[in-house]
N, C-alpha and C positions, 0 to 999 in steps of 0.2 A: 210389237207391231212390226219390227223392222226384220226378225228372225219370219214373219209369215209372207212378206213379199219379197224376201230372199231368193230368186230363183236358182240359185247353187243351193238352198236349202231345201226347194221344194223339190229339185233334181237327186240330190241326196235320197230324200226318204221314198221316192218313187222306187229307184232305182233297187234298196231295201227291202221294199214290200216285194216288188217284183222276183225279188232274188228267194225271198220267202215263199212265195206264192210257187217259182219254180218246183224247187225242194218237195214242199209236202206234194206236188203234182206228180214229182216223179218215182215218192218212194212210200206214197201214204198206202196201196195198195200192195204191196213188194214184201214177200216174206223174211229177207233176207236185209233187207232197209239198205243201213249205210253202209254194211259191210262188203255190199255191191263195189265199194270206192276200193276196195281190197281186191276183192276177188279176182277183179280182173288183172291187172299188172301180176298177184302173185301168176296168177296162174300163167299166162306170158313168158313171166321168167322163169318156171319151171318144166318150162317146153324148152324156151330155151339154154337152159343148164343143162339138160339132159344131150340135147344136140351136139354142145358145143364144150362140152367137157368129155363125154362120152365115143362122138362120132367122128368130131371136126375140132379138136382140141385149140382153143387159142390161150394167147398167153396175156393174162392179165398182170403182170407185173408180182405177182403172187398173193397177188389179193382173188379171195372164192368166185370162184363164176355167178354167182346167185347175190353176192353184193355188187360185182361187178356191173350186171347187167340189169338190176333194179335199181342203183341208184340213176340209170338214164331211162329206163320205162317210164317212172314216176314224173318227172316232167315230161318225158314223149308222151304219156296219156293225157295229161292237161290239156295239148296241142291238140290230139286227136280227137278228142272228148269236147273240146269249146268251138274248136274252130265251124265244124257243122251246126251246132247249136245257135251260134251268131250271127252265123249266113244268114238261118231260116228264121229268127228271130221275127225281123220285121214280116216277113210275109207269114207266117204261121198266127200274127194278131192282126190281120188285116183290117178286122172291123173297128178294133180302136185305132188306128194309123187312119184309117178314112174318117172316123168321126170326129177325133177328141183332137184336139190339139195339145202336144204335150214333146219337148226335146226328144228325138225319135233315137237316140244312142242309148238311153236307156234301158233299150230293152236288148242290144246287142252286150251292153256293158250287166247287166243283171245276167244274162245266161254264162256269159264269163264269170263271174263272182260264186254261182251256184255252182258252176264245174272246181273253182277254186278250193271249194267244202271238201269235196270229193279229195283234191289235191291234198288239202292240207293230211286227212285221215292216213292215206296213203304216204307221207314223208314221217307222219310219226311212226309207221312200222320201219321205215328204213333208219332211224333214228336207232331204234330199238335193236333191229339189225347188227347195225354200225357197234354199237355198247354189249351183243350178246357176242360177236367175232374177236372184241377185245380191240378193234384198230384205235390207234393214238388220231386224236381230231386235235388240229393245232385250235387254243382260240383268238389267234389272229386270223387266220383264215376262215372262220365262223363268222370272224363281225363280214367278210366275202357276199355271204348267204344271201343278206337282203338285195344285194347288188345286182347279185343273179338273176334273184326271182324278179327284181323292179324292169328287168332287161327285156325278163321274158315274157313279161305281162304287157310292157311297150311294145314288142312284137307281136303279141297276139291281139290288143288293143285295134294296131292298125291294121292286119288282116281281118282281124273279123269284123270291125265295122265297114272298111272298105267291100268284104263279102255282103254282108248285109244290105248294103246299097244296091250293088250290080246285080244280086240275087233278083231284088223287086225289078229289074228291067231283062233281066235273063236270067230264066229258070234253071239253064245247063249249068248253074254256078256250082248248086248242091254236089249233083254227083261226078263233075269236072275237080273240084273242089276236095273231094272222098278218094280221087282216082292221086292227085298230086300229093296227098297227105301219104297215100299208100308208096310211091316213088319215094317221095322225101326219106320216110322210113331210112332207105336205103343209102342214102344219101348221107347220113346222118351216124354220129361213132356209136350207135346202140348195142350194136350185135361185137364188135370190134373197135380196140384201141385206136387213138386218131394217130398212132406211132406206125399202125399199117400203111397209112398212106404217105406214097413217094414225095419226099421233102421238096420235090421241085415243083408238084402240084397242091401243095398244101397253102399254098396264097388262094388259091383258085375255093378249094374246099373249103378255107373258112371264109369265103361269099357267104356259106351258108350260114346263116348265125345261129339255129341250132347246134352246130356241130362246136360253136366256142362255151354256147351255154352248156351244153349237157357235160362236156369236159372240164368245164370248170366246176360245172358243181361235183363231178367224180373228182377231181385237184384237192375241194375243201373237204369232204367228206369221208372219200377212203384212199388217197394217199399224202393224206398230213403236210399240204403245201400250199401256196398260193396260189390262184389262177393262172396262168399263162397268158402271154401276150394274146390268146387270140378271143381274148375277151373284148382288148377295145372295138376292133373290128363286128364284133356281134353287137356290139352295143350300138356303133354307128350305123351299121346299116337297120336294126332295127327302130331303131330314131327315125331314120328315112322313112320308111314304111309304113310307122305311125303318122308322121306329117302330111306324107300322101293318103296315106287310108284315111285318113280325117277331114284333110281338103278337099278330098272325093265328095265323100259324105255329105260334107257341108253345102257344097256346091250342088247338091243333084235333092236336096232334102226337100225343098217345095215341091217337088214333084210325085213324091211319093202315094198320097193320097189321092190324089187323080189315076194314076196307075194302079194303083191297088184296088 
């Protein structure tokens, strides 16, 4: 009895179905199903490799351009991959948000979980990667791992519900949204080590908190070390952003259904 008026319980298994119901929606029809979670990043960084070993040579520490720059795809696609998904969450179910009464995060938080699927497929090939190149992976800096991802999951937590929200009262969020993802890119150590940039503006650059995740997970991954300091900084400001993206939320969430 007390497990059925659990509302953290009944938030849970929504939140489940929903993440399910995503999935088979987006790949029941799909010749190619999950390996869709592949295709993309490989392919990515093998535009990439080719550029940037071939054309525009950078130096990765001596680690291969194609671990190099997949082990930061595979989390930059998470971002790219959920953060629109979360936006349009609430407004793409408009009719249950107007009808049902039901905590309105879980449907920003379910299309984050279904992109996470995706995420997960795509770390086991850089796993695989990492073990077919031979590079030594410390396991102290493996237990690092879940820190990472819980950092990056709070960052994108609070973007994409905070999206979600201002989505249903302005539509320009979508593709405002798609336009800043594409800047960040750039922004961000994907293409290039974070040793390229001038040590006097690297307080300023790790603002970014991408740019402490993605280096920290290239730190634990391929070259056998711990994080770097600019992991706290990505963690703190992502904390922030979760706090606001969620205060947002919470504060504009009666409104929803009338809007919509």
């Amino acid at each position: 009895m007390i497990a059925q008026t659990n509302p953290l319980l009944k938030l849970r298994d929504l939140i489940w179905a929903w993440t399910i119901r995503t999935l088979r929606g987006r790949y029941q029809q799909s010749a190619l199903g999950w390996l869709w979670a592949i295709v993309q990043p490989v392919a990515t960084v093998a535009i990439f490799a080719v550029v940037f070993t071939r054309i525009v040579p950078v130096d990765t520490g001596g680690v291969p351009y194609i671990l190099f720059s997949y082990a930061a795809v595979v989390p930059w696609t998470l971002l790219a991959t959920s953060l629109p998904d979360m936006a349009m969450s609430l407004v793409q179910n408009m009719n249950l948000v107007g009808k049902i009464y039901f905590p309105r995060e879980a449907l920003p938080i379910a299309a984050l979980l279904a992109r996470i699927a995706d995420f997960g497929i795509s770390f086991i090939l850089l796993a695989i990667l990492v073990v077919i190149y031979g590079l030594p992976v410390s396991p102290l800096g493996l237990l690092f791992l879940p820190l990472i991802f819980l950092i990056q999951i709070t960052l994108l937590l609070g973007l994409g519900i905070g999206s979600a929200a201002l989505n249903v009262f302005y539509r320009d969020v979508d593709p405002l949204l798609k336009l800043i993802i594409q800047i960040w890119f750039y922004a961000s150590p994907i293409l290039y080590p974070v040793t390229l940039v001038p040590e006097k503006w690297q307080w300023l650059y790790f603002l970014n908190p991408m740019a402490g995740i993605i280096a920290s997970y290239r730190d634990v991954l391929i070259y056998n070390r711990l994080p770097g300091d600019y992991l706290l900084p990505a963690a703190l400001v992502s904390l922030f952003i979760f706090v606001l993206g969620y205060w947002f939320f919470k504060r504009v969430e009666f409104q929803f259904a009338d809007i919509i």
